[in-house]
Every structure is written in C-alpha cells, then in structure tokens.
C-alpha positions in Angstrom: 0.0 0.0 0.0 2.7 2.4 0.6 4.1 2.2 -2.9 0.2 2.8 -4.4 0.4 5.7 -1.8 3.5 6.9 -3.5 1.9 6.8 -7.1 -0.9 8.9 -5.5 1.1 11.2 -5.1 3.2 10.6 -8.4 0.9 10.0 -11.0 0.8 13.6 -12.6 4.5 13.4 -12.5 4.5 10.1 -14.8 5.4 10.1 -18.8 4.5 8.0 -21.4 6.0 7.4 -25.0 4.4 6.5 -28.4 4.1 2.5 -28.4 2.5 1.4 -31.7 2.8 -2.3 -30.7 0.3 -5.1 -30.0 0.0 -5.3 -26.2 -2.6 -7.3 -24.1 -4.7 -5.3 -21.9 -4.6 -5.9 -18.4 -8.4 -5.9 -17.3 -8.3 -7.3 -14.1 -8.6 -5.3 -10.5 -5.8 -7.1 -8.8 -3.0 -7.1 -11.9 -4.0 -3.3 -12.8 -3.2 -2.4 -9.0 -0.2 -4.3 -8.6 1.3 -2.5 -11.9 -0.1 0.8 -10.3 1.8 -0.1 -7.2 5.0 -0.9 -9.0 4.9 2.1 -11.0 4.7 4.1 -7.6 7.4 3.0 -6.1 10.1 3.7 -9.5 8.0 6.9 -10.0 8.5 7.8 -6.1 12.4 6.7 -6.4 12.7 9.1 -9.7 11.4 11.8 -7.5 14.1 11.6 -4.6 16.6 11.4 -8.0 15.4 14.5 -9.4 18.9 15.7 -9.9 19.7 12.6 -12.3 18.4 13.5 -15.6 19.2 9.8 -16.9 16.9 8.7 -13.8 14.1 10.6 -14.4 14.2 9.9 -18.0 14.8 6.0 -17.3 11.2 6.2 -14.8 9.9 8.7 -17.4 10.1 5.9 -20.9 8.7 3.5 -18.1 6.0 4.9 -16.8 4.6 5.9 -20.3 5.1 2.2 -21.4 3.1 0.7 -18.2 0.6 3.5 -18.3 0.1 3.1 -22.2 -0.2 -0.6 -22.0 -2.7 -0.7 -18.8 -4.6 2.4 -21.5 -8.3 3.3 -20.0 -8.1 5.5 -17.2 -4.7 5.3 -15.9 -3.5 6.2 -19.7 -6.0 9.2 -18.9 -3.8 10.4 -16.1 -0.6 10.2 -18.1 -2.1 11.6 -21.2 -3.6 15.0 -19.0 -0.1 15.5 -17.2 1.5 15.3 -20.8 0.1 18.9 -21.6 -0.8 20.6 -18.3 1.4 22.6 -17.0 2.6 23.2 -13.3 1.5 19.7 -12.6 5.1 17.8 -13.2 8.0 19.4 -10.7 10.3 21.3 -12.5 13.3 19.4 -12.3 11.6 16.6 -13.9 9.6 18.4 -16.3 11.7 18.2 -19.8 12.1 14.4 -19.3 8.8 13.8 -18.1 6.4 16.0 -20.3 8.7 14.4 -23.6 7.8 11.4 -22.5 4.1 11.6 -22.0 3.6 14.0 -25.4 3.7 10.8 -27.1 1.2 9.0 -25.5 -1.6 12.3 -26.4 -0.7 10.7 -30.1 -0.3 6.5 -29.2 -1.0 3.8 -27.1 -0.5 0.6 -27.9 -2.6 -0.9 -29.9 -5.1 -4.3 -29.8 -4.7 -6.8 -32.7 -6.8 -6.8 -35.9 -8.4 -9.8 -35.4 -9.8 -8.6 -32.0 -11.0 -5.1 -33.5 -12.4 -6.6 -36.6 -14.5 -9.1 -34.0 -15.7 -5.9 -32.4 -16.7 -4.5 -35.4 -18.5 -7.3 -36.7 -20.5 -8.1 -33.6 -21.9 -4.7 -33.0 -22.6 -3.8 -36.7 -23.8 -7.3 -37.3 -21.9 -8.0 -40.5 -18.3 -9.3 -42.0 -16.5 -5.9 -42.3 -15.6 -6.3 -45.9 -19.6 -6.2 -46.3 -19.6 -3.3 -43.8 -16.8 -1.0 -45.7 -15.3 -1.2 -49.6 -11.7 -0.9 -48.1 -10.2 -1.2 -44.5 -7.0 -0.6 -43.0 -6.3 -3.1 -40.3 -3.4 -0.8 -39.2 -4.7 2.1 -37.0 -3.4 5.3 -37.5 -3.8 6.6 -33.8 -4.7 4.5 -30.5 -5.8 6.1 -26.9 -7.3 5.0 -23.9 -10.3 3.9 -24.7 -10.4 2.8 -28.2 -8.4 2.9 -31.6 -9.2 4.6 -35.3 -9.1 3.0 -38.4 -9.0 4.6 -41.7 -11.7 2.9 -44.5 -13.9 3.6 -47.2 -17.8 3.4 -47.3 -19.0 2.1 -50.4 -20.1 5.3 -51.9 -16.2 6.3 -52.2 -16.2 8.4 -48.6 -13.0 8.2 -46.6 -14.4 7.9 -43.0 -12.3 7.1 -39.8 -13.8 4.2 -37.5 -13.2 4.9 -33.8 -13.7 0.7 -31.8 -13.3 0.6 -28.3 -10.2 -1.6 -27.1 -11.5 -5.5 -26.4 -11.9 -5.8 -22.8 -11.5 -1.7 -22.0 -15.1 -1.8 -20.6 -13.5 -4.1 -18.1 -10.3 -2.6 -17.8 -12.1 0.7 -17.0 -14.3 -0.5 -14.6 -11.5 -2.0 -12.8 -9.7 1.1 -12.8 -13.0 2.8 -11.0 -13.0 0.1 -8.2 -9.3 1.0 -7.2 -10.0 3.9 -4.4 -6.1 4.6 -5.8 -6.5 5.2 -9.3 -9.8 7.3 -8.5 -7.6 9.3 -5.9 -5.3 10.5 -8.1 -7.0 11.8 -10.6 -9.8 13.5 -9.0 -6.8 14.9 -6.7 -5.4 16.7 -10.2 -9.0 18.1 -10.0 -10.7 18.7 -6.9 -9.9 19.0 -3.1 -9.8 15.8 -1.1 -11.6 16.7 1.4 -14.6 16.5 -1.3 -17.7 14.4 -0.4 -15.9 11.1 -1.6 -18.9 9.3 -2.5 -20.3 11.8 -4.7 -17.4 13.2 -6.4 -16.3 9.7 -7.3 -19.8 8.4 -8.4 -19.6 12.1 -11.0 -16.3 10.8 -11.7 -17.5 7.7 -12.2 -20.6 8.4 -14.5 -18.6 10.9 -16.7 -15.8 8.1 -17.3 -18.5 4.9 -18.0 -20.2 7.2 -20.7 -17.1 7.3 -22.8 -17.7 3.7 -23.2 -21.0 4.5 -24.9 -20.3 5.4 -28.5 -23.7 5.6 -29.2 -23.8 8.8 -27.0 -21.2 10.6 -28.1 -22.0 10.4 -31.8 -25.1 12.0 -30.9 -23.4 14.6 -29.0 -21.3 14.9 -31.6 -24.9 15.7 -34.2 -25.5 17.9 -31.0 -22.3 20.3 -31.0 -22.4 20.3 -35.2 -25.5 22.1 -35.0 -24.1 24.3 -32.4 -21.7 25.8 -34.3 -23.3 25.3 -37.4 -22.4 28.1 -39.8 -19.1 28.8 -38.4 -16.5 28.2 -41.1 -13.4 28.1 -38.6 -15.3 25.2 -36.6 -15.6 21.6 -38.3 -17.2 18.6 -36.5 -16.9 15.6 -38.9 -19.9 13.7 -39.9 -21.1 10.8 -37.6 -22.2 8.0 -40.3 -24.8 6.8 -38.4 -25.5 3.3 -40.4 -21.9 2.2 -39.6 -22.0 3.0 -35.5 -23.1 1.6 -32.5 -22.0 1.3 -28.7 -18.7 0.5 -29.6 -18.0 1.8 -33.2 -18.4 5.2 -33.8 -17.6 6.1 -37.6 -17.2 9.5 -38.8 -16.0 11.4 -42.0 -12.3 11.1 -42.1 -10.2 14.7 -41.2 -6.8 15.5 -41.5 -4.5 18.4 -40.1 -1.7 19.4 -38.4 -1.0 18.8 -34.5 -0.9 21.7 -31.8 3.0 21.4 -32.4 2.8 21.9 -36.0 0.1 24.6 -35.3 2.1 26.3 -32.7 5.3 27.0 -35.9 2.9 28.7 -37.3 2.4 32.7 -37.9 1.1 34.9 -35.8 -2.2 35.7 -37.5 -2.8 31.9 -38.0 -2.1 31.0 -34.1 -4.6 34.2 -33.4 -7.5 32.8 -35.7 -6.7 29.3 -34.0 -7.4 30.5 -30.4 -10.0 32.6 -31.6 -11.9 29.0 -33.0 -10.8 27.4 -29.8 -12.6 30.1 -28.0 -15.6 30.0 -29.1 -16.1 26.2 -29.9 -15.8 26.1 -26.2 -17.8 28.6 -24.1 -20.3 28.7 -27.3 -20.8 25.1 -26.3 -20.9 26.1 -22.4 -23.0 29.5 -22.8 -25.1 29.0 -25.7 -25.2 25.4 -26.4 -25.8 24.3 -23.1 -22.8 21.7 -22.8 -19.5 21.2 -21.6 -16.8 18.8 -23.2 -14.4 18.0 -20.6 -11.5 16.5 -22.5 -9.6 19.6 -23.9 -7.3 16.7 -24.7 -4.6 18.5 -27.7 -4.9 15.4 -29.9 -8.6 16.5 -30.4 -7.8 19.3 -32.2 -6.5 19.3 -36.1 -5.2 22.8 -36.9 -5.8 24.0 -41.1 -4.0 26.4 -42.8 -6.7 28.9 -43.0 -7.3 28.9 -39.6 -9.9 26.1 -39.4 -9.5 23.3 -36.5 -11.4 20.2 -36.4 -12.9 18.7 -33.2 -12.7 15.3 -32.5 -13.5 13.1 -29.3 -17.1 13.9 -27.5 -17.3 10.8 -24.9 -16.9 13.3 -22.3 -19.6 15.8 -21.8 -21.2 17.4 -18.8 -24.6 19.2 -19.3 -25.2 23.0 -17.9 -28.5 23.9 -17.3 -30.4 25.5 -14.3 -28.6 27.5 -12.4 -25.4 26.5 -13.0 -26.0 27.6 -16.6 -27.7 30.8 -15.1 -24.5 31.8 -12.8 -22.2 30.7 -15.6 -23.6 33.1 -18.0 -24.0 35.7 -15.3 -19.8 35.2 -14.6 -19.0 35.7 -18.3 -21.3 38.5 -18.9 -20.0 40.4 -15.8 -16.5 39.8 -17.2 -17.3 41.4 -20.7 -18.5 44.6 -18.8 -15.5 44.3 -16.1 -18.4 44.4 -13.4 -16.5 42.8 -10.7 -19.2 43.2 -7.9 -21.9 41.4 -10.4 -18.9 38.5 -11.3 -18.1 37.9 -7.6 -22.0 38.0 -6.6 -22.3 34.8 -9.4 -19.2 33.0 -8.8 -20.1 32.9 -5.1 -23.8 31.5 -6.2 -22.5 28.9 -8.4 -19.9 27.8 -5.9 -22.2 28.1 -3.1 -19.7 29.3 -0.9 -20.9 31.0 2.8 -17.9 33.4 3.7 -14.3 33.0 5.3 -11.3 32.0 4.1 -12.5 29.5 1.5 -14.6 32.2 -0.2 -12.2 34.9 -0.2 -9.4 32.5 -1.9 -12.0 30.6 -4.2 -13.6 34.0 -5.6 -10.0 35.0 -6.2 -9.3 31.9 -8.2 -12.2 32.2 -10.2 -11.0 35.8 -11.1 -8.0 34.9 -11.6 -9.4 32.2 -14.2 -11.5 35.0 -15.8 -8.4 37.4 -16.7 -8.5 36.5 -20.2 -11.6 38.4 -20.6 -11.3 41.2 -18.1 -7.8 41.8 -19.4 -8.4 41.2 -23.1 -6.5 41.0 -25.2 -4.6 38.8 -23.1 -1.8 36.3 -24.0 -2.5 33.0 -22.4 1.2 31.8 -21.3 2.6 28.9 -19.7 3.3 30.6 -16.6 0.0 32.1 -16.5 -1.7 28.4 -16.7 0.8 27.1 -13.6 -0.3 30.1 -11.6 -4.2 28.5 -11.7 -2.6 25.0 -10.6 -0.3 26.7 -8.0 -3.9 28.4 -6.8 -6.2 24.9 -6.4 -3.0 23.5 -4.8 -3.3 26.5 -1.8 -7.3 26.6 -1.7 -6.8 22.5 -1.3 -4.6 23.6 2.0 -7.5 25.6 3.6 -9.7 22.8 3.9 -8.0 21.2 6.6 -8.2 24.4 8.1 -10.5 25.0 11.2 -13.3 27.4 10.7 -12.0 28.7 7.2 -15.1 28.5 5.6 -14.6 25.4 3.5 -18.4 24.1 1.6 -18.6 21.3 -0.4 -18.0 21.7 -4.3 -21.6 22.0 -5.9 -22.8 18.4 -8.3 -21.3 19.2 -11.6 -18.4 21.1 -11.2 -15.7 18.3 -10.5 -14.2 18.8 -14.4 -14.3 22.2 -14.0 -11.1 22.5 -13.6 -9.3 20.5 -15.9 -11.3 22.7 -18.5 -8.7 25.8 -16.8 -5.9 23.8 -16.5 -6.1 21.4 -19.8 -7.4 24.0 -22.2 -5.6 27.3 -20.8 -2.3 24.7 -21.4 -3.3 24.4 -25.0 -4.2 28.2 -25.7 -0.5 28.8 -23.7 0.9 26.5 -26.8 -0.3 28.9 -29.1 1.2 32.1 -27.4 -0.6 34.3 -29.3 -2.4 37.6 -28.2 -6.3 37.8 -28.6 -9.4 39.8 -27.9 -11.7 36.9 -26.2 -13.7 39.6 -25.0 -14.6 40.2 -28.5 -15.0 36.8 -29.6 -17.5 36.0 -27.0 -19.4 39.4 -27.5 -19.9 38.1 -31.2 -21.3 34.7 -30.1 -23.8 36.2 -27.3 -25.0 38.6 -29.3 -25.8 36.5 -32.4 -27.6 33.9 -29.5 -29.6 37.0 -28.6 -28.0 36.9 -24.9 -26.1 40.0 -25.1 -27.7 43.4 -26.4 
C-alpha cells in the first residue's frame, strides 16, 4: 500500500512514449493495481533522484510504457499531465512532459483480429460487407479505443473509432481501485470533497465514454451548435456504420498543436479565436461542456480552421449553473466585478471566510483573459491557476476557514482551466476573447 500511496502522489509526475505495438490489456482489479503499485514505487524513487536527468528519463520511458499498456483510465492520467502545465516538478519536467507527449498521439494498440471481432459483432456483418476498403493498421490508438481509416461504399474516406476489447472491463477495474480514483480527482478537486459523490460524478462521466452511441449523438448535438461557423468543423457521424462500440465518422486531416504552434502569428490568433468560441459557445449558448480539452482532439488548417474530434466526455449546464455561468461571463465582458463575484459565489455556493475569499480569487484569476483582453495566455500564466487549487486544497484542513462542499457538476471544471488554458498557452498568441464572446452572445440573442 505504501508504494500505491506513492503513485498517488506521483501520478501527474508520470510520462509515457508513443508505443504502436500489440499489447494485451490488463483488465483485471488485482494485476491493474499491482502494476499501479510498482509504477509508484520507481516513479517515487525518480522523484528523490530528481537531480539525475538519466533517472528521471529512465522512470519517465517506463511509466509511459506501463501506463500506455494498462490504457483506459490510468492512460487518462498520463495523457492529461503530458500537456498541463505546473503539474510535473520542475526538475523533472523536460524528461517527463517528452515522455508523456507521445502517449496524447499512441498507445499501444489491440490486434486486428480482435478489433475486426468488435466491429463485426456490433454492426452485425463481415467488415468487408460493412466497408469497400479497410486498413487493419490504425493510425492513432488512446485510452479507450483505436481509429481506423476505411472507405464506405459510396467512395467516402471515413475514420472508424472501436473501443479496445476488454476496456469496458479494464475501466471498470480502474473505477474500483479507491487509488487510481484518488489520483486523478486529486489533479481536480480537493480531497476533502464528499468522496462518495465526487467519485460516483467521476464515475458516470468516465462509464459514458464507453457508450459510443452517446457521443455520436453529441457529436450531431455540437455540429449544430456551431453550425455556420466556417473556422469550426465537427466531422460527420455516419450513423448506419455506429453503435455502442463503433463510432464512424467522416475522415479529417491536419496538423497537430505542435505543427500549429510554428505557425504565424495571424494563424495561431485565428486558431485560439476558433478554440474560443467552440468552447464557451458550447458552455454558454449550447448548453454543454466537453471535458476532455485533450490536444490530440484538435487538427489545426492552414486557414485557420480546426477540427474537433472526441465527445465521450460531456457534462450538461442547465439551471442554475447555466444561469451563474452566464451571469460570470457577462459580468467579465463589462469588467463588473461586484456582479462576477456575486455569481461566482452562487455557483460555488460558498458562505464566507477564508475559502470564499481565496475561491472567488481563483475564479478571477481564471477570468483574466476576458477582463484583461487581449490577453496572452502563457505557460506561466496556466501554472499560476494550478499553483492556486493547490493553496485553496490547504485551507480545507483548516478549522473554521469556511470550507463548503464543491456544488454536483463542477468536478471537471477545472481540468477545462488547466487542460485548455495549457493548449491556448501553446499557441502564445495575443487575442481579444472579449470580442469573440461578445460576437457569439449577441448573435444567440443573450447580449444586447
């Protein structure tokens, strides 16, 4: 138990590398835990080595391999610390963020003969009946699932997203080890949190990414969203070729956030710009939030176009959360302070002290890109917000400092701040979001 402890505490700090090979998935409880274990204690010893740049990037190529190989949710961990900044320690960062920048693009991968079997049993026919032409080499494998490219008979290059063989297990394994659970909802929210209920939310939001079926039609769901907007593409769900456990779509190409962050200055701006809006159009206007601001969901064009991909992981807004959140963001735009803090402290349902004083300042501090626009969205900027959970976590241990639980619904919260502030900070790029989201409100008719 005291290496698991150790990984606890570790995890974020963990790497993983780009493994293209057949592996088996581990499903069950006990072997996922002992390799959790295992990985604590070498990821715990890197730690005390920090000084040893061939240590840390000996743990580093390790970690990614176990964590890539066990995929699911412990590939989840690795995949979020890979792009977030301020969660690896400094010393280790360069060797450990390397590391873990290939897994965002690979895991490794589940044999054709078990993918195919997938395929076929859900979409109840021989996929050579299913699609004119398929590629039984995938050309990008995550946590969850892998993507294959293949044709529809009609001539349409599509990409078929099938859930890893035995990942439903896997995952639910994961979800019964208090350890794995622990860490990452430690990356999000304080301990201290009402265990049972942020781990059920936690829970719920992680078991839906299993159901294909859902995301596609989210997927339909943020296409009409942002229908109209020509620097937002959502690619076609083809629903006669998905199911639970297929999910096929219209095949897109483009370049990675690296490739997109070479690029020039008016490019990067339009980028951010589309990133922008695809987001707090979703939160404010659509009604939706999609919690996995994961870089490898985003294809960058050289117009200025990006692609979305990936929608297993959506929280609803509505009610008064929705209410409050527009209420935050509308106060922003007009630099009302008094107006944001009253509807931050609603939709945190905080009652004074301490807590209060240092979670409205967070949330400011979140806010600064539209108060302060045009703001640049740096690096440092992004470890600041992580630095800030990490103190607010230290006052709930505190005696009378005014600590409430966090409200249902707001556990991802966070890695929306940390996880998409760390892609924007990628760009580096100066931009109005002030005017962006005036644009968006006032076409929805929520801003005169």
């Amino acid at each position: 138990m005291r290496a698991a402890l150790v990984f606890m505490r570790g995890m974020l700090y963990a790497p993983a590398g780009p493994m293209t090979t057949e592996k088996k998935l581990p499903e069950g409880r006990l072997n996922r835990f002992v390799r959790l274990a295992g990985l604590g204690a070498r990821a715990g010893a890197a730690h005390l080595l920090a000084r040893r740049g061939d240590a840390a990037a000996d743990a580093a190529a390790h970690v990614a391999e176990v964590l890539g190989t066990m995929r699911g949710l412990a590939a989840k961990v690795g995949q979020m610390a890979s792009y977030v900044d301020g969660f690896i320690p400094e010393p280790q960062r360069e060797a450990y963020e390397a590391a873990l920048r290939s897994l965002r693009a690979a895991a490794p991968v589940s044999s054709p003969a078990a993918v195919r079997a997938v395929v076929e049993e859900d979409l109840g026919a021989r996929v050579d009946e299913l699609f004119a032409a398929w590629d039984d080499a995938p050309f990008a494998s995550a946590s969850i699932g892998q993507v294959h490219r293949a044709a529809l008979a009609d001539g349409r290059a599509v990409a078929v997203k099938v859930q890893h063989p035995g990942i439903d297990r896997a995952l639910a394994s994961d979800l019964e080890n208090a350890g794995m659970i622990q860490a990452l909802v430690g990356a999000m929210a304080p301990k201290a949190l009402d265990s049972k209920r942020v781990l059920e939310e936690v829970r719920a939001r992680f078991l839906e990414e299993l159901d294909y079926a859902l995301e596609a039609e989210r997927q339909r769901y943020f296409a009409g969203v942002h229908r109209g907007d020509p620097t937002i593409h959502i690619p076609e769900v083809i629903a006669s070729r998905s199911s639970r456990r297929v999910l096929t779509a219209e095949l897109a190409r483009g370049a990675t956030l690296e490739e997109a962050a070479a690029r020039d200055e008016r490019t990067r701006r339009a980028y951010a710009e589309a990133l922008w809006r695809f987001v707090f159009k979703g939160n404010l206007v659509g009604g939706m939030f999609n919690a996995d601001p994961h870089p490898g969901n985003y294809l960058f064009h050289a117009d200025g176009r990006v692609t979305f991909l990936d929608f297993g992981c959506v929280e609803p807004l509505d009610g008064a959360r929705l209410e409050h959140g527009r209420g935050m963001h509308l106060a922003a735009l007009r630099k009302d302070e008094a107006a944001f803090a009253r509807h931050a402290a609603l939709i945190l349902g905080t009652r004074g002290g301490r807590f209060e004083e240092m979670s409205l300042a967070y949330t400011r501090r979140c806010f600064e890109p539209l108060f302060s626009a045009p703001f640049r969205v740096t690096r440092a900027y992004v470890t600041s917000l992580v630095e800030g959970v990490m103190a607010i976590k230290e006052q709930i241990l505190v005696k009378d400092s005014g600590f409430v639980q966090l409200p249902p619904g707001m556990v991802f919260l966070n890695r929306l701040q940390f996880g998409f502030y760390s892609v924007l900070a990628r760009l580096d790029v100066e931009v109005d979001y002030a005017a962006v989201e005036r644009a968006f409100l006032r076409e929805a008719g929520l801003l005169e």
